[in-house]
Phi, psi and omega in degrees: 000109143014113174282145190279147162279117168260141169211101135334137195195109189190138178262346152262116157357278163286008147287295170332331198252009203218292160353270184312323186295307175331301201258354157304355192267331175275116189297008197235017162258108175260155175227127191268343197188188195201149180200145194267358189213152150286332146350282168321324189286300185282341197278000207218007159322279213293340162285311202242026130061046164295158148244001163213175160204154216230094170250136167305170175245317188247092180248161199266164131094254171257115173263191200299316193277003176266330168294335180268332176301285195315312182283345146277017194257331197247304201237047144021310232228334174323127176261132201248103178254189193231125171250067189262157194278164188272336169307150169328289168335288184324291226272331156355264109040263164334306198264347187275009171262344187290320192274340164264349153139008159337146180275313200173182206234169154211116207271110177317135180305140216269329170252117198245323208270006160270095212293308203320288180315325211261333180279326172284305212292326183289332176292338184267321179253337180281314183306288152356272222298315178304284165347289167300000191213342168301340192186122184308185183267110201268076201296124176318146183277155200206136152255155198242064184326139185304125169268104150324143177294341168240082148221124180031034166220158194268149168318127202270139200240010179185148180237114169233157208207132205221101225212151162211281166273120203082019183269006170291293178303311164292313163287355168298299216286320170274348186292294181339308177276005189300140153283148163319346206226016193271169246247342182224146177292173202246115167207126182228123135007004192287143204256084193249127148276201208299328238251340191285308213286323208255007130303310169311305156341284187303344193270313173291325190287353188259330190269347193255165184269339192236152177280147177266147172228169171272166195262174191231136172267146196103306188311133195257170197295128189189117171350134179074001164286160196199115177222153207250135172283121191274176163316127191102324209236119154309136171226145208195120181241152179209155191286147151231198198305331184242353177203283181197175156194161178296087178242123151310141129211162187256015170335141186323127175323153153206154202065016198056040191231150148186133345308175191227148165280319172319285184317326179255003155311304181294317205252318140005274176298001221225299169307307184264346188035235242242359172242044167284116154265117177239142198241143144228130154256192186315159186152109173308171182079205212214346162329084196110005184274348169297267171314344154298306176263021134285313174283004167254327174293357165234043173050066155263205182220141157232164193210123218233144190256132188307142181309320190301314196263359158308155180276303172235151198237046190251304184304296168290005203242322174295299204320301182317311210265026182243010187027040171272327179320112161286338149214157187235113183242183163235159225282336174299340164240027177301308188286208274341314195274339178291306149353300158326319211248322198246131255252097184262166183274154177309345196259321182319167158246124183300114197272144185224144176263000000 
């Protein structure tokens, strides 16, 4: 196989140069170039042929989102990750280049002259990222009939929803379509740190008929509401006499996630059973296949978003070839079918998109 083409894009120095080294270390890596401005960056695109590019956000002259605006006007499909500071400005920053078709982000390391620590910490999070995105996932192709919503299932009394790379957009693009009236609560998963999750919030709460919230622990659970697992924090739910209520914790990661989708899935499935709905959308890794097939083992329903309009075909693509899904879609008709699924009061009209 091919070493994927890398091009670097940073106006400091010893990041390029700390960079580059990092990802020459990986035998399935090339770094083709290096470019110190987005000018430079966009003038030396078309000779050296990336399959990725690893950009800043904050550069003098041409900065990250105006250079990434360009580079989608010519190339749409390119991936693009974001290599940004972790302060408010950054994760800003960050998510308004995600909302411009940005692939996904990485937050720069707070010490770059600690070779060791800065090598372990990119092996862990960039590299993966390079990979994932440089090239699909190679899952056997399966097709998966759509399980009618009343055929042995029960109507869904909660949506928990489970999303990681390109899950900023998709969930703009699905929050957006909710009616005014829908009937259950909401709590979703995204693999965000801390400073991102409670923006994202405030961002999605501008696309929904209802506010997105970071969830609070204790709070109980109540039709129309929507809540984001923050960063850092594990989300969970657990019964109380007449309904749920919300719990944090900061237990050991999983899957190398925290928060993790497997932990509110899994409490999901424990709580709610067979009127459980769980969605994964796009997202690299494997992070929620565990808890999907806890909620089909207690007759819940899943709902996997199609390889076409994912960003990494990774979370969902286990699923599906793990045949837990009950339909497998692209994210422009997920709410029709979530609609379908979920538990309207008797006296209502079922909204249908």
């Amino acid at each position: 196989m091919k070493p994927i083409r890398v091009l670097v894009v940073d106006d400091a120095v010893m990041v390029r140069s700390r960079l580059s080294k990092i990802l020459s270390m990986d035998a399935h890596i090339e770094v083709v170039g290096v470019a110190s401005s987005g000018r430079i960056a966009l003038a030396r695109l078309p000779q050296l042929m990336p399959d990725v590019v690893i950009l800043d956000v904050e550069m003098p002259d041409l900065n990250g989102l105006q250079t990434l605006a360009q580079i989608r006007q010519s190339d749409p499909q390119l991936p693009v990750i974001m290599f940004s500071s972790m302060t408010t400005r950054g994760a800003i920053a960050t998510l308004d280049a995600l909302s411009l078709g940005a692939s996904d982000y990485v937050p720069k390391p707070n010490r770059l002259n600690d070779v060791e620590e800065v090598t372990e910490y990119l092996q862990a999070t960039l590299i993966p990222k390079i990979k994932a995105l440089s090239q699909k996932v190679p899952f056997p192709q399966k097709t998966i009939p759509a399980i009618p919503a009343h055929r042995s299932r029960s109507l869904a009394e909660i949506v928990a929803i489970g999303v990681s790379t390109g899950g900023p957009n998709a969930l703009s693009v699905l929050l957006s379509q909710l009616p005014v009236d829908f009937p259950v609560p909401i709590v979703i998963v995204q693999h965000l740190s801390a400073t991102f999750t409670k923006l994202l919030a405030e961002r999605l709460t501008v696309k929904s008929p209802f506010p997105v919230r970071e969830a609070i622990a204790g709070t109980t659970l109540l039709p129309g509401t929507i809540w984001i697992a923050p960063g850092d924090f594990h989300l969970r739910l657990e019964q109380t006499p007449f309904s749920a209520k919300l719990i944090l914790d900061q237990s050991p990661p999983q899957n190398s996630c925290r928060p993790s989708v497997d932990v509110l899935f899994e409490s999901v499935a424990e709580v709610y059973g067979d009127r459980a709905l769980g969605i994964i959308l796009t997202g690299m890794g494997q992070d929620g296949l565990r808890g999907c097939r806890l909620i089909r083992d207690r007759q819940g329903q899943i709902l996997a978003q199609d390889e076409a309009s994912s960003v990494v075909w990774g979370m969902p693509g286990y699923v599906v070839n793990a045949g837990l899904a009950d339909a497998v879609l692209p994210l422009d008709q997920m709410m029709s079918e979530m609609l379908q699924r979920v538990s309207y009061p008797a006296n209502s009209i079922r909204r249908t998109i």
